[in-house]
C-alpha positions as CSV (number, residue, x, y, z in Angstrom):
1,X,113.6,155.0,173.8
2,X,115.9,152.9,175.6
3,X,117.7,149.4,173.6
4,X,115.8,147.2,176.0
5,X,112.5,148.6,174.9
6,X,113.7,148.9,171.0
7,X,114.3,144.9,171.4
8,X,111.1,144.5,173.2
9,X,109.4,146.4,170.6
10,X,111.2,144.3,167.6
11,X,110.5,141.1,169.2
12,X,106.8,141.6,169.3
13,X,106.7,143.1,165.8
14,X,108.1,139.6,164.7
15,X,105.9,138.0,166.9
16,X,102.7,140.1,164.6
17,X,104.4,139.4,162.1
18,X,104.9,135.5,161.7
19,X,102.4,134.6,163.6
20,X,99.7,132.3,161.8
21,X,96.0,132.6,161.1
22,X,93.9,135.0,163.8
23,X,92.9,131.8,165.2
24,X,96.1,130.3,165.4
25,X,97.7,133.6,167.4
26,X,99.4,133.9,170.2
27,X,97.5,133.7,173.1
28,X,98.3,136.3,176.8
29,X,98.4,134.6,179.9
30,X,98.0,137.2,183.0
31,X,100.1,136.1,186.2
32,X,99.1,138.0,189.0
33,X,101.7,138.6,191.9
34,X,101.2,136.0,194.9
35,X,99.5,133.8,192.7
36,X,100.3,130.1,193.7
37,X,101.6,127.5,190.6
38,X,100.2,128.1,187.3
39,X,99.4,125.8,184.2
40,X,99.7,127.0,181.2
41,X,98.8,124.9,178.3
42,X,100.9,125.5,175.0
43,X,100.4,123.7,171.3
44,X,103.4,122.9,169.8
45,X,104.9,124.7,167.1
46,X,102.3,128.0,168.3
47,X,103.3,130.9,171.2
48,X,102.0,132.4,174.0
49,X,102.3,135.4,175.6
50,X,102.7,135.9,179.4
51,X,102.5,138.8,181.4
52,X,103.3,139.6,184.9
53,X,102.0,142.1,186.9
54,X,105.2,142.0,189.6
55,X,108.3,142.8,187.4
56,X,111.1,140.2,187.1
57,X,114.5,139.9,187.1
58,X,115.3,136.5,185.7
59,X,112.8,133.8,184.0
60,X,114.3,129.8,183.8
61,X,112.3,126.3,181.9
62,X,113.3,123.0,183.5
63,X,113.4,121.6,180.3
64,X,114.3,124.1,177.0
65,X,113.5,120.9,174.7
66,X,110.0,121.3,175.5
67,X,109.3,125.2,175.7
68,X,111.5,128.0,174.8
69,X,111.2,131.1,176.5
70,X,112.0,135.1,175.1
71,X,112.1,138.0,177.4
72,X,110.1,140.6,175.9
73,X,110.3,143.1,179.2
74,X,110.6,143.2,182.7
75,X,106.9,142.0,182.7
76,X,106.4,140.1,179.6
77,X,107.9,136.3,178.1
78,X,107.3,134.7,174.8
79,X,106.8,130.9,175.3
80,X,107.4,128.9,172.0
81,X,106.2,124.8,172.7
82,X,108.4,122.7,170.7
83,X,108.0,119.0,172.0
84,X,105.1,117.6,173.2
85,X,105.1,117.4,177.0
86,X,105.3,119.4,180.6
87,X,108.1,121.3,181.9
88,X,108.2,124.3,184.6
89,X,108.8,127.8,183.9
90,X,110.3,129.7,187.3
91,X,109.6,133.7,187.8
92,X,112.3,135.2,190.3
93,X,111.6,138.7,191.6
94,X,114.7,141.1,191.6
95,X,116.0,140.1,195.2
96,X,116.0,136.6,194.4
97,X,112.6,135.6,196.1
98,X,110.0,133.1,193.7
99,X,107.6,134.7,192.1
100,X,106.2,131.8,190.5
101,X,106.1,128.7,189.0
102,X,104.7,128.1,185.9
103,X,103.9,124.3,185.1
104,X,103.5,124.5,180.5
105,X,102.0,121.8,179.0
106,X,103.1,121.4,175.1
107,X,100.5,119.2,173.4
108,X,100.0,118.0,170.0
109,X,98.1,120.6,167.4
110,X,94.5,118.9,166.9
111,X,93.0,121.6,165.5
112,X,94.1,120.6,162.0
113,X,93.6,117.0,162.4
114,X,90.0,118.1,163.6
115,X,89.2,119.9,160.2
116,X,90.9,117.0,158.2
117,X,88.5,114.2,159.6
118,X,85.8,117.0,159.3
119,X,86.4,117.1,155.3
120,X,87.5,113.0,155.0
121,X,84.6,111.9,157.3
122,X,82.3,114.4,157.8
123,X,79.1,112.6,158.8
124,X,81.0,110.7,161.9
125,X,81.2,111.6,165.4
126,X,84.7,111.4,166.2
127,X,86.0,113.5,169.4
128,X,89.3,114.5,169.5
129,X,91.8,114.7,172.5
130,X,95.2,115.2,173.7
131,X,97.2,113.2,176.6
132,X,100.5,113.6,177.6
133,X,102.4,113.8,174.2
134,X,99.4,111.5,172.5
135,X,96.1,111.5,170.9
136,X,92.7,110.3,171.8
137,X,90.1,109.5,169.2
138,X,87.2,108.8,170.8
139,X,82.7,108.7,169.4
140,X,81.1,106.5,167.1
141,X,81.6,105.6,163.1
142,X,79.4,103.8,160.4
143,X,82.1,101.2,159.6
144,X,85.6,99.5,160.6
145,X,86.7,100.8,157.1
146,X,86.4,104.7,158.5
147,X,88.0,103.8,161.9
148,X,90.6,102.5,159.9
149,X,90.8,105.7,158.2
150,X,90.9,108.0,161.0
151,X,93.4,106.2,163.1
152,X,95.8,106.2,159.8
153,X,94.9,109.9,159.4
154,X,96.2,110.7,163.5
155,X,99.0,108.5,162.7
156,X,100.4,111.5,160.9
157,X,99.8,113.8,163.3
158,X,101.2,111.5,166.6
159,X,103.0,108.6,165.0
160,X,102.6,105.8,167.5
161,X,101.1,107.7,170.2
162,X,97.7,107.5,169.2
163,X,94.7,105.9,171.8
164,X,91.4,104.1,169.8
165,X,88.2,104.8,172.3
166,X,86.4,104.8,168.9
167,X,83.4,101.8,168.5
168,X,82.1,100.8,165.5
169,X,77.9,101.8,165.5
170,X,75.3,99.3,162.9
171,X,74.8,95.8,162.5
172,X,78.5,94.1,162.1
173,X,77.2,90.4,162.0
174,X,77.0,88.5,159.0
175,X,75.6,86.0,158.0
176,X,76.5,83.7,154.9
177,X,74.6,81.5,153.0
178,X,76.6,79.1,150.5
179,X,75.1,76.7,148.1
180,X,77.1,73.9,146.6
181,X,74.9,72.6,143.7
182,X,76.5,69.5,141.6
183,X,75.3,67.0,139.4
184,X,77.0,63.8,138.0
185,X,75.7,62.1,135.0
186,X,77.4,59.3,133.6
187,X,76.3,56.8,130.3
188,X,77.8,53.9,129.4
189,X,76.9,51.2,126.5
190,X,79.1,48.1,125.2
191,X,77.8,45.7,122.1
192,X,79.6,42.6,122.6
193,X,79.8,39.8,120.6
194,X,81.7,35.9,121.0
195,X,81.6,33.2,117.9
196,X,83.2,29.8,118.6
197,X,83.2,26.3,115.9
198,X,84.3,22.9,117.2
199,X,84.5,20.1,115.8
200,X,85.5,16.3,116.5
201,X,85.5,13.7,114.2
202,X,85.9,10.0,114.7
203,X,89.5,10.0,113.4
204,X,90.4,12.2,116.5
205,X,91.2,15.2,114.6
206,X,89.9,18.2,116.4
207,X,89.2,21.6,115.9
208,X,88.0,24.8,118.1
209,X,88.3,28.4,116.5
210,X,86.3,31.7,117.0
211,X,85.9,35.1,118.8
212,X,85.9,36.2,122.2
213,X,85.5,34.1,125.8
214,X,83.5,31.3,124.2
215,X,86.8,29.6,123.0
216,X,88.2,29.5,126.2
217,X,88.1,26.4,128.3
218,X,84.7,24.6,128.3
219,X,82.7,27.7,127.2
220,X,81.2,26.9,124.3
221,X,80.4,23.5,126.1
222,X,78.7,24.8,129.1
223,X,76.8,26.7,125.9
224,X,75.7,23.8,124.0
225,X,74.5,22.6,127.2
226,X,72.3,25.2,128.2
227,X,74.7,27.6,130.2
228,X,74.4,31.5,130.1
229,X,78.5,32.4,130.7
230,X,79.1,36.5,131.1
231,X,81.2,38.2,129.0
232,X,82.1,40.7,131.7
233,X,81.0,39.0,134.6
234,X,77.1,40.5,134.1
235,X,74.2,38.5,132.1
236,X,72.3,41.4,131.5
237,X,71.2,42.0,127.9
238,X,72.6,39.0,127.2
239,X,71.7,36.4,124.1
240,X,73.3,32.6,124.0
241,X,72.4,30.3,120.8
242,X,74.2,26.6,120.2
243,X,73.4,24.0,118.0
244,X,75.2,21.1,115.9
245,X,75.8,20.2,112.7
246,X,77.1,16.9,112.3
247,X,80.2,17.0,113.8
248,X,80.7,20.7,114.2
249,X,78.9,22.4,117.0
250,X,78.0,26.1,116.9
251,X,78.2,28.7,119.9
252,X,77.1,32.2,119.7
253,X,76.9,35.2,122.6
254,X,75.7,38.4,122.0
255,X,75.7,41.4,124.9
256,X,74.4,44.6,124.8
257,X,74.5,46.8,127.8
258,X,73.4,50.2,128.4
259,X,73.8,51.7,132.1
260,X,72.9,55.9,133.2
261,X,73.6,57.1,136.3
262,X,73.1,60.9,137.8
263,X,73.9,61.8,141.5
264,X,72.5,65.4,142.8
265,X,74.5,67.3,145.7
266,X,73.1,70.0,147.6
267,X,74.2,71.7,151.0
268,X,73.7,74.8,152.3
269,X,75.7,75.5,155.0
270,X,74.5,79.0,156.6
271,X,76.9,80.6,159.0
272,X,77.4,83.9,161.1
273,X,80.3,85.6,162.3
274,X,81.3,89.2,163.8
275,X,83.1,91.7,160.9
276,X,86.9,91.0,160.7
277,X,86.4,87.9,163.2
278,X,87.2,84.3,161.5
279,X,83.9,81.6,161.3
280,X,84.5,77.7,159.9
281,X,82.2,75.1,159.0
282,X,82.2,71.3,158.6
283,X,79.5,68.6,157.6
284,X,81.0,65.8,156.9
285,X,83.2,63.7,158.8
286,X,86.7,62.3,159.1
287,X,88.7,59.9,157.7
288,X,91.5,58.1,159.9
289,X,94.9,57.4,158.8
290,X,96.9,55.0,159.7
291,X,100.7,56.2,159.9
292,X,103.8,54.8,161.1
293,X,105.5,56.1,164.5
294,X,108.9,54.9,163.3
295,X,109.6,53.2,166.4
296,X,107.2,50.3,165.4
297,X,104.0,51.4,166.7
298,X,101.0,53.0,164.2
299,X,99.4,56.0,164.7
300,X,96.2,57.4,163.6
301,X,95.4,60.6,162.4
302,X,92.6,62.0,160.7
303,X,91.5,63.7,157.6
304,X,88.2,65.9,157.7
305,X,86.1,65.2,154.3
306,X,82.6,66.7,153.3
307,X,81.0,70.3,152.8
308,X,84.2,73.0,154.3
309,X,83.9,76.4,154.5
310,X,85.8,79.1,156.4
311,X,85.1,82.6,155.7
312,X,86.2,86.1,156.8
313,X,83.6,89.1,156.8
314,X,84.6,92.2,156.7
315,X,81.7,95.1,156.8
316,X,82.9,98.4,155.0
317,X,81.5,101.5,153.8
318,X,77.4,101.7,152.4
319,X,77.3,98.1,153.8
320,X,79.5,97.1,151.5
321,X,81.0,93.0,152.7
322,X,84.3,91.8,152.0
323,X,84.2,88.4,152.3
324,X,87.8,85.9,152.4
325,X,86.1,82.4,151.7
326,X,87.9,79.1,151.3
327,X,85.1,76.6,150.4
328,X,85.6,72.6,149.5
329,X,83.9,69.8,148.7
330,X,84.9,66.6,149.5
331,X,84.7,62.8,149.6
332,X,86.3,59.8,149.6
333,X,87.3,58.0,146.8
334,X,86.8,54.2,147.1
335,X,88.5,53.8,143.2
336,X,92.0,54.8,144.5
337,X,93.8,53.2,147.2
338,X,97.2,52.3,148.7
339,X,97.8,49.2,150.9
340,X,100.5,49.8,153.8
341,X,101.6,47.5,156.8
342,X,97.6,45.5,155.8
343,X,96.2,49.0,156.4
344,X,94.0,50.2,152.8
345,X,93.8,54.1,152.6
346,X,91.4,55.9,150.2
347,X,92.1,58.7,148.6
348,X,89.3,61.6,148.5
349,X,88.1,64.0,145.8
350,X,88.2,67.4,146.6
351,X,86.8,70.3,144.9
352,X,88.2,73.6,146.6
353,X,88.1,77.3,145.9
354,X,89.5,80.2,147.5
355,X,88.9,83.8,146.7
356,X,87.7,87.2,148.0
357,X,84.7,89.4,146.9
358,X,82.5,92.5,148.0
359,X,78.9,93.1,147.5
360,X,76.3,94.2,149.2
361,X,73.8,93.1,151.7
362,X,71.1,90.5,149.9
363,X,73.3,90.3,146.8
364,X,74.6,86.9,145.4
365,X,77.9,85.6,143.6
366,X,78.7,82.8,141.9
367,X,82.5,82.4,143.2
368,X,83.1,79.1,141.6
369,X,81.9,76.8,139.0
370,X,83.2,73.2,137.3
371,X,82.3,72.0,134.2
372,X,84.1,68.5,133.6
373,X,83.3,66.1,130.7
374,X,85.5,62.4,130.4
375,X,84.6,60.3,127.1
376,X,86.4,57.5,126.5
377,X,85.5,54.4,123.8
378,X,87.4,51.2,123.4
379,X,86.9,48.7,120.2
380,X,88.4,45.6,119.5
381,X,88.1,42.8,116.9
382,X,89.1,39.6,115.3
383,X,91.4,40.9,112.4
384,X,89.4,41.4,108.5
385,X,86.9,39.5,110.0
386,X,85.5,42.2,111.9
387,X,85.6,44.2,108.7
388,X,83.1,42.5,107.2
389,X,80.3,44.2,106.6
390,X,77.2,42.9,109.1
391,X,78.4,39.6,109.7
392,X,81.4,41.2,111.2
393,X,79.3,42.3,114.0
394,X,80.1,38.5,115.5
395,X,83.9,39.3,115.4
396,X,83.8,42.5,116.7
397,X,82.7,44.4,120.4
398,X,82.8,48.3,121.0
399,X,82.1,50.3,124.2
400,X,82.0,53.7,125.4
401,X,81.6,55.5,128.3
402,X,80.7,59.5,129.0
403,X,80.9,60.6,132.5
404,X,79.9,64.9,133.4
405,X,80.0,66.6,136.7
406,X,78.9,70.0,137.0
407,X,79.7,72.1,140.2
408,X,78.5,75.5,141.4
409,X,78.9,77.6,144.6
410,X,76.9,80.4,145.1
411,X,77.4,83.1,148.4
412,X,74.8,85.5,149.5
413,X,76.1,87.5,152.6
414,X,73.3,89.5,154.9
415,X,74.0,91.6,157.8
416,X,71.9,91.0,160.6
417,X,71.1,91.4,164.1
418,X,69.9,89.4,167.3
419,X,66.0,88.7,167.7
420,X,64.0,87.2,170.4
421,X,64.2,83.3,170.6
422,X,60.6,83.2,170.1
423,X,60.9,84.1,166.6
424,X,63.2,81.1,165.5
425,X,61.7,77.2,164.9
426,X,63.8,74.1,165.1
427,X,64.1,71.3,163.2
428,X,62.5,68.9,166.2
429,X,59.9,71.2,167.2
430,X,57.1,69.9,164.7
431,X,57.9,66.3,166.4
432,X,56.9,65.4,169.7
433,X,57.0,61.5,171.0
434,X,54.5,59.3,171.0
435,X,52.4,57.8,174.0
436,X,52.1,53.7,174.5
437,X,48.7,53.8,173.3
438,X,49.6,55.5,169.9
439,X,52.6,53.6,169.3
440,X,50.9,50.3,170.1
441,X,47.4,50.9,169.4
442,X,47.8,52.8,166.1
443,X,52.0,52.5,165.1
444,X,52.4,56.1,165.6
445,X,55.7,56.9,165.4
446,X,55.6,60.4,166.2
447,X,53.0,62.4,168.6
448,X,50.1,65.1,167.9
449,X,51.8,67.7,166.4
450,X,52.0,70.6,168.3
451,X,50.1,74.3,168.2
452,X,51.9,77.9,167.7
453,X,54.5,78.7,165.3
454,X,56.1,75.3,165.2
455,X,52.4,73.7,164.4
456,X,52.0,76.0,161.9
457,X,55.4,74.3,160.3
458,X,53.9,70.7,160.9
459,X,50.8,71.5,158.6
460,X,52.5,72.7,156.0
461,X,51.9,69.8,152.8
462,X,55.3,68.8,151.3
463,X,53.3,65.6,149.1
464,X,54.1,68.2,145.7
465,X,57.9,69.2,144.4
466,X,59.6,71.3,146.6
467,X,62.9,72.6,147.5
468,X,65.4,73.1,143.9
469,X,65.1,71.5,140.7
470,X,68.1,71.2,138.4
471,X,67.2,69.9,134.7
């Protein structure tokens, strides 16, 4: 046996014995003599075999960074892809003539990333392809959360040369329903109390002592003449007494005031947006502020106030919903203001919360919540007279005041899907206008009400409680 066919021999052995898994072998690729340009495809990082049936002398690549060839006989090369890409591999016959040209195509190796999104993903339809030196993922998956996953997982394979033909399969709309539930309460009570003595005598000598507003000015005049003065500018719950005795002359006002106030705020803003596309919501208004140019001249811009919310969805495995809300209340706040260039600007109250949660479809959250109690009390008196036990009541006045606000926010996201107009009502379609003779004849202000789904609305009774009830 000759040295050429002892090398031959070794290369192949080598070629048994490092190749990979039976599946993974190295492939024979017959070239038959005249045969016009062939293609042979080639994974990198795996070999192939070809064989010619018209003997060679001398085998070239265009390109050895792509494919690297090894003579194994006369008849026989050994084609190693190292780079993803195409490159030609020329045959020339022992007189110099062509004997052909051999166009190899080194692509990526997707049969492991295949059996890797088999195992990660298996219940999703993902196709798998090469081009040029990329990949293609192409099919169908449940969620954005597992395309997300099987692009990262080609990543490794391809960095930066992977295609996305995926598309994302079930409902990706949401919709989300927010409540903002708050209550104010506020109590109040004051006891007041105003004494005042004057006397006059002939000689000219007077006097004028006592407690609170009655001594000042003509008070305790206006109450020996029948007047009703305030203490605090209101005469509710409020007692006047004068009378005299000889030449002193009495006055006595006693106020007692108790006020309660509760305000209830309720909106529920519903909106719908696309998974990982951004939705916002406003009902409310906006506020304008006046600000100066610098060159003399004001502008106005304006500050949006009411029920805000902006919110992200985001649909993920088992239907589970990310959600990215930023949610506020506000108003303006006539209490606080600033006066600029005769301009007066409010300030506003805000309540505002932002935060991100998952759940799943039909289930609710309480994301945010306020709990705010203010007491403040105020006494004052005429010094050891108002420590005298019950006629120090007249030398003495005491108020307090107790304001609570309570604030909740509550988000239940749903996924959901178009329907058929038919199947939604609007808010106008249980009113219709009314005809000359029923508005003139009869002061009708709206029409008959109409038939179908949006009569069926009209008749419903809403005389009893309805809607929520916060104790």
């Amino acid at each position: 046996m000759g040295m050429k066919q002892l090398w031959s021999a070794g290369l192949i052995g080598l070629t048994v014995v490092f190749a990979p898994a039976p599946r993974a072998s190295a492939a024979t690729l017959h070239v038959m003599a005249g045969a016009p340009t062939t293609v042979l495809n080639v994974t990198m990082n795996r070999a192939v075999v070809l064989e010619s049936d018209t003997p060679f002398a001398e085998t070239s690549v265009a390109n050895p960074g792509i494919a690297d060839i090894s003579t194994l006989s006369n008849k026989s090369i050994y084609v190693l892809g190292k780079a993803p890409g195409r490159t030609t591999l020329t045959l020339l016959g022992p007189n110099g003539l062509l004997i052909t040209n051999v166009d190899v195509h080194v692509t990526p190796d997707v049969s492991e990333l295949k059996e890797r999104l088999k195992q990660i993903l298996p219940n999703e339809s993902i196709d798998v392809r090469t081009a040029n030196d990329g990949i293609v993922l192409s099919g169908t998956v449940s969620s954005s959360g597992r395309l997300d996953r099987a692009l990262e997982l080609a990543q490794r394979y391809a960095p930066g040369r992977v295609s996305n033909l995926m598309s994302v399969g079930g409902t990706q709309q949401v919709t989300l329903q927010v409540r903002f539930m708050e209550m104010q309460r506020s109590v109040e009570k004051s006891l007041s109390s105003s004494l005042a003595i004057k006397s006059t005598n002939t000689t000219g000598l007077g006097v004028k002592a006592g407690s609170g507003s009655l001594v000042a000015g003509g008070t305790i005049d206006s109450v020996l003449g029948g007047g009703n003065p305030a203490l605090s500018g209101n005469t509710q719950g409020q007692v006047t007494l004068g009378f005299t005795a000889g030449s002193l002359q009495f006055a006595l006002l006693l106020q007692a005031l108790e006020q309660k106030g509760a305000v209830r705020t309720l909106a529920e803003p519903n909106l719908t947006a696309l998974s990982g596309q951004k939705a916002d919501f406003l009902a409310g208004g906006e506020y304008p502020i006046p600000t100066d140019s610098g060159n003399g001249s004001i502008t106005v811009s304006y500050k949006p106030f009411g029920v805000g919310l902006d919110f992200t969805p985001t649909v993920l495995d088992n239907n589970t919903i990310s959600l990215k809300i930023d949610a506020s209340v506000s108003a303006v706040d006539t209490t606080v203001s600033y006066n600029n260039n005769g301009f007066t600007i409010n300030a506003f109250k805000t309540r505002r919360t932002s935060t991100t949660v998952e759940m799943h479809d039909g289930e609710s959250f309480a994301i945010a919540g306020l709990l705010q109690d203010n007491f403040s009390n105020l006494a004052s008196q005429v010094p050891w007279l108002g420590d005298v036990p019950i006629l120090g009541a007249l030398f003495r006045s005491a108020s307090f005041q107790r304001n609570q606000s309570e604030l909740v926010i509550i988000v239940t996201p749903h996924l959901v899907s178009p329907t058929r107009s038919s199947a939604l009502a609007m808010p106008t379609d249980t009113i219709t206008l009314p005809s000359e003779k029923q508005f003139f004849l009869y002061g009708n202000v709206v029409g008959k009400k109409q038939s179908g789904r949006a009569g069926e609305v009209a008749k419903q009774n809403f005389s009893g409680p309805y809607g929520y009830v916060m104790n």
